[in-house]
C-alpha positions in Angstrom: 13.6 17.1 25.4 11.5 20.2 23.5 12.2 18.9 19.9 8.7 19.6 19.1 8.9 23.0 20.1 9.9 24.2 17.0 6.9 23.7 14.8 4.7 25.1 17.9 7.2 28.4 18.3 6.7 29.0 14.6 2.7 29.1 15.1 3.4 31.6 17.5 5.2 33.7 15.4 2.7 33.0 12.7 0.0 34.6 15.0 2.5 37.7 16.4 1.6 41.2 15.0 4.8 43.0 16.8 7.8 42.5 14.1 10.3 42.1 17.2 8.1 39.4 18.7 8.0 38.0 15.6 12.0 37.7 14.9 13.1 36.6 18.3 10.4 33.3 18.3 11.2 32.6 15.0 14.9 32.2 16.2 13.5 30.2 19.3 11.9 27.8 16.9 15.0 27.9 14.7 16.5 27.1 17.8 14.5 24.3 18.4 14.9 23.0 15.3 18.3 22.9 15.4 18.4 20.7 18.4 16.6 17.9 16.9 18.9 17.8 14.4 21.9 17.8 16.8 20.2 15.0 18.2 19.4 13.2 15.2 23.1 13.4 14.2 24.1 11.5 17.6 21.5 9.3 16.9 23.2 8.3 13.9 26.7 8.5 15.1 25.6 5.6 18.1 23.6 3.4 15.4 24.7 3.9 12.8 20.8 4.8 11.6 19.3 7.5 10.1 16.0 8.8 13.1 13.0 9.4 11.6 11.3 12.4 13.4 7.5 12.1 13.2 6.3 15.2 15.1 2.5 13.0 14.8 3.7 11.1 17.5 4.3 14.0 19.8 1.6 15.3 22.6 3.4 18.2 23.7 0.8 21.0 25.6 0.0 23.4 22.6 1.8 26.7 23.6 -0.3 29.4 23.8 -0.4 32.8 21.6 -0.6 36.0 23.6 -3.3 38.6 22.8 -3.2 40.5 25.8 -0.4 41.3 28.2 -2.1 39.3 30.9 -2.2 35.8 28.9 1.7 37.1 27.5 2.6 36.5 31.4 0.9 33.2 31.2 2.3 32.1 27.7 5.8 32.9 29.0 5.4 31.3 32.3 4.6 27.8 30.3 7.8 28.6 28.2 9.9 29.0 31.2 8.5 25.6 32.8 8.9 24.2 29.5 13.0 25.4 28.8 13.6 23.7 32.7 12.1 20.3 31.8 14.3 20.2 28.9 17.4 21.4 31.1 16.2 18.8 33.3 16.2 16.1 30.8 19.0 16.8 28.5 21.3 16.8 31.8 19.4 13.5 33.0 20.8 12.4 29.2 24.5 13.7 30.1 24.5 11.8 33.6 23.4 8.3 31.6 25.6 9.2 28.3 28.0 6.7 28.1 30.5 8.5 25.8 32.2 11.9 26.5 30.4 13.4 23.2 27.8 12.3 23.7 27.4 13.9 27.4 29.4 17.2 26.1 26.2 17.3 23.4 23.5 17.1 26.3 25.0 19.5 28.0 25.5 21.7 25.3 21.8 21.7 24.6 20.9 21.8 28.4 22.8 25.2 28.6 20.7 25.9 25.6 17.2 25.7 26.9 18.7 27.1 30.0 19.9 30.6 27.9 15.8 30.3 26.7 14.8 29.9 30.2 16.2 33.0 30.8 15.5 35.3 27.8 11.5 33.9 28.8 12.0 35.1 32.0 13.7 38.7 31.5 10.8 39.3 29.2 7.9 38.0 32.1 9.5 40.5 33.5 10.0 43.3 31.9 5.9 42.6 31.1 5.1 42.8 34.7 7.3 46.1 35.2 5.0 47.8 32.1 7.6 47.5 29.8 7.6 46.6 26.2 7.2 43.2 25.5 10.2 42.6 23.4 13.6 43.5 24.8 15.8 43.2 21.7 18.0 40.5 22.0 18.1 36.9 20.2 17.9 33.9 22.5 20.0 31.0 22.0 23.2 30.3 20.1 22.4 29.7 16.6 25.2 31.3 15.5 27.6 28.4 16.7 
């Protein structure tokens, strides 16, 4: 799943001059961020262990910052493929879960990435119809 995402996301907000831009990744790494530790709670529900997250070990594709509305396509393109692999996987997760909480939590975070799928892909597109790039809504569900 993306739970490295979050430290990348917040680079990209780091390197954002539009305010909006700004707000709605930092809630997409928030996001993120959250995830992991949804994930590190189950962990520690099954074992009985606390996980360790050591984002060192990670090799995730660097995500990358859009200067121009051509590579702000691109960048949310990646995004997109990026949210369906981690659809992809937290449902792979549900199907081999082998409690109902457990599965309910993959799927939870499946539909997720898939509400980030599709805030990445309403903005691609308002950026190829010339407008803005930042529609104002928040992504996600952090308010659960």
């Amino acid at each position: 799943p993306d739970v490295g995402r979050g430290s990348q996301s917040q680079a990209v907000v780091e390197a954002m001059h539009d305010e909006s831009g700004r707000r709605q990744f930092r809630h997409l790494a928030q996001e993120e961020i959250r995830h992991r530790e949804v994930l590190e709670d189950r962990f520690r529900s099954m074992t009985g262990k606390r996980f360790r997250f050591d984002p060192k070990k990670l090799h995730p594709d660097p995500i990358p910052v859009p200067t121009s509305n051509a590579s702000a396509i691109q960048a949310l393109a990646l995004a997109m493929e990026h949210e369906l692999e981690a659809v992809e996987n937290y449902r792979k997760l549900a199907e081999g879960a082998e409690d109902a909480e457990s599965r309910r939590t993959y799927m939870q975070l499946a539909e997720d990435e898939r509400g980030h799928y599709e805030w990445f892909r309403t903005q691609r597109q308002a950026l190829l119809s010339g407008i803005h790039w930042f529609i104002e809504t928040l992504p996600g569900t952090l308010d659960r």
